[in-house]
VOBA-1610 file (N, C-alpha, C; in pm, whole numbers, padded with zeros to 5 digits, always signed):
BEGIN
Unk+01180-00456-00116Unk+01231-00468+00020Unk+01382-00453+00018Unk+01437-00393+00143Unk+01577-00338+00173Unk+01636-00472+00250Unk+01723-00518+00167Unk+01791-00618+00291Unk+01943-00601+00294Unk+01948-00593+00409Unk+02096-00521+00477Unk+02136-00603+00530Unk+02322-00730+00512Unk+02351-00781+00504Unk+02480-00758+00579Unk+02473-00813+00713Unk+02588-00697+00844Unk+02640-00820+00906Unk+02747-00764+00971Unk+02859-00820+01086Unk+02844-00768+01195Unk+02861-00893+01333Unk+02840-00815+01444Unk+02956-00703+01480Unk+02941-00589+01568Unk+03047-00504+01564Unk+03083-00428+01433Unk+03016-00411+01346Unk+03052-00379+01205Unk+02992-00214+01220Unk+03085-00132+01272Unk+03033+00111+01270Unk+02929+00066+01137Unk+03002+00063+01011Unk+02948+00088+00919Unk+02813+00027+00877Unk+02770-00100+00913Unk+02646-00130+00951Unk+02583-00064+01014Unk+02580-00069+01130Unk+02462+00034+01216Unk+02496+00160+01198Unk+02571+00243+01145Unk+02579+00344+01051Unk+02443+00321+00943Unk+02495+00244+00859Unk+02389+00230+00797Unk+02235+00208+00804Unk+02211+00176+00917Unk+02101+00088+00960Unk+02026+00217+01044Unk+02113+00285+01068Unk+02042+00434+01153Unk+01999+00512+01043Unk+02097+00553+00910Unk+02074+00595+00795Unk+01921+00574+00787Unk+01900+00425+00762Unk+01774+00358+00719Unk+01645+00388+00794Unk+01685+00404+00963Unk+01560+00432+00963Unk+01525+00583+01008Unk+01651+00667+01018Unk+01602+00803+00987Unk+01515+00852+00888Unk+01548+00787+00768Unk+01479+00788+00662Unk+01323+00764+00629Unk+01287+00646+00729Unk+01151+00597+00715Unk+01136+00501+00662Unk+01257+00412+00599Unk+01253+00267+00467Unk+01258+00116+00554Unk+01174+00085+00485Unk+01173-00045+00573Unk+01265-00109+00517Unk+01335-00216+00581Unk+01463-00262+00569Unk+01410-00409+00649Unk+01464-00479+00592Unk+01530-00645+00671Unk+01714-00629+00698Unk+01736-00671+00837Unk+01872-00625+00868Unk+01924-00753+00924Unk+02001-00843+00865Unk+02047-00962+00871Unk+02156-00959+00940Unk+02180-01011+01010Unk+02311-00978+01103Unk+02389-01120+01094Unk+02439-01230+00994Unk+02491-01315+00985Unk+02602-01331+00918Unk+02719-01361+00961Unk+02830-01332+00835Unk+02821-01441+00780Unk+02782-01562+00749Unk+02794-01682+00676Unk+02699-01626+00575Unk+02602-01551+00584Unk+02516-01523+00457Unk+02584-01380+00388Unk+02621-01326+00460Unk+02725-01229+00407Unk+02778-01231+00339Unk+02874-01330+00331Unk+02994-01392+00267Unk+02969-01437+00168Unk+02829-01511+00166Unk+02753-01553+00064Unk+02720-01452-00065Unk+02640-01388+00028Unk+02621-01231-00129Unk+02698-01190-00157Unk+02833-01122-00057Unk+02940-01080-00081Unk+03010-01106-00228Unk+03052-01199-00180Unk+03135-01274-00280Unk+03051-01319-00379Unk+02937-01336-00411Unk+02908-01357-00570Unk+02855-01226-00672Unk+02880-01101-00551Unk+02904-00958-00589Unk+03019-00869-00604Unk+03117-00975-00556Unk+03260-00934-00526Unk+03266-00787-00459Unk+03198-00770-00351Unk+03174-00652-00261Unk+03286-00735-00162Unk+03368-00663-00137Unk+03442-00696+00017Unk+03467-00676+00131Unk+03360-00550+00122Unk+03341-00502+00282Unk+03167-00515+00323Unk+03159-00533+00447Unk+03013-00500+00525Unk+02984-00406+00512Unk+02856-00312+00552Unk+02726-00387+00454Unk+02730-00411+00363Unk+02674-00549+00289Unk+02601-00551+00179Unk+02462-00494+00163Unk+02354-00441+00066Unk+02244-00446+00066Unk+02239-00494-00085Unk+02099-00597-00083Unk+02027-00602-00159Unk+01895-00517-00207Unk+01873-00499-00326Unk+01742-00363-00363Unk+01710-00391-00468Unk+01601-00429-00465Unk+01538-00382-00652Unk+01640-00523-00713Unk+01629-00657-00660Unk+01667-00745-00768Unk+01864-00735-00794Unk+01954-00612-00721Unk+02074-00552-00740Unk+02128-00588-00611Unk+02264-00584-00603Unk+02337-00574-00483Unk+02399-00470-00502Unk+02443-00385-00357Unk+02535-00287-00339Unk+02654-00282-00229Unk+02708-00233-00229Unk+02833-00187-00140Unk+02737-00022-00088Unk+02789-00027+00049Unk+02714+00083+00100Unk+02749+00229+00076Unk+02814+00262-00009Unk+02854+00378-00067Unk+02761+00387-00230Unk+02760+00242-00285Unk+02643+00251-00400Unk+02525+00262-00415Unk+02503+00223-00257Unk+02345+00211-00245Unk+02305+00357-00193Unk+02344+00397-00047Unk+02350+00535-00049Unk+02342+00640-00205Unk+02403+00622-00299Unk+02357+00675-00387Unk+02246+00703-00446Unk+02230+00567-00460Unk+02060+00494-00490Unk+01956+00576-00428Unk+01952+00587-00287Unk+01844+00642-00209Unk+01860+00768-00198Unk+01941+00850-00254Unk+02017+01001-00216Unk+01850+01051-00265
//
């Protein structure tokens, strides 16, 4: 499971989140920054989105990779 880890007002989230379901991937899309902050930082990612995948965290330029 895809879990996508967003700020309200955040382009690059729902950027991402359109990405996701152009695609067809099911996704969980968390929209909380207190849990954000949470993954964030014990991934030392510093911008929104986070996603979690496969047990990994990403920054949305790493994960995009991932699914290329």
């Amino acid at each position: 499971m895809i879990r996508v880890y967003s700020k309200e007002d955040c382009a690059k989230c729902k950027n991402l989140k359109s990405i996701l379901e152009g695609k067809g991937l099911d996704f969980e899309y968390i929209e909380d920054k207190k849990q954000l902050m949470i993954v964030a930082s014990k991934a030392r990612i510093m911008s929104a989105p986070v996603i979690e995948y496969q047990e990994k965290v990403y920054s949305m330029d790493d994960f995009l990779k991932v699914i290329a």
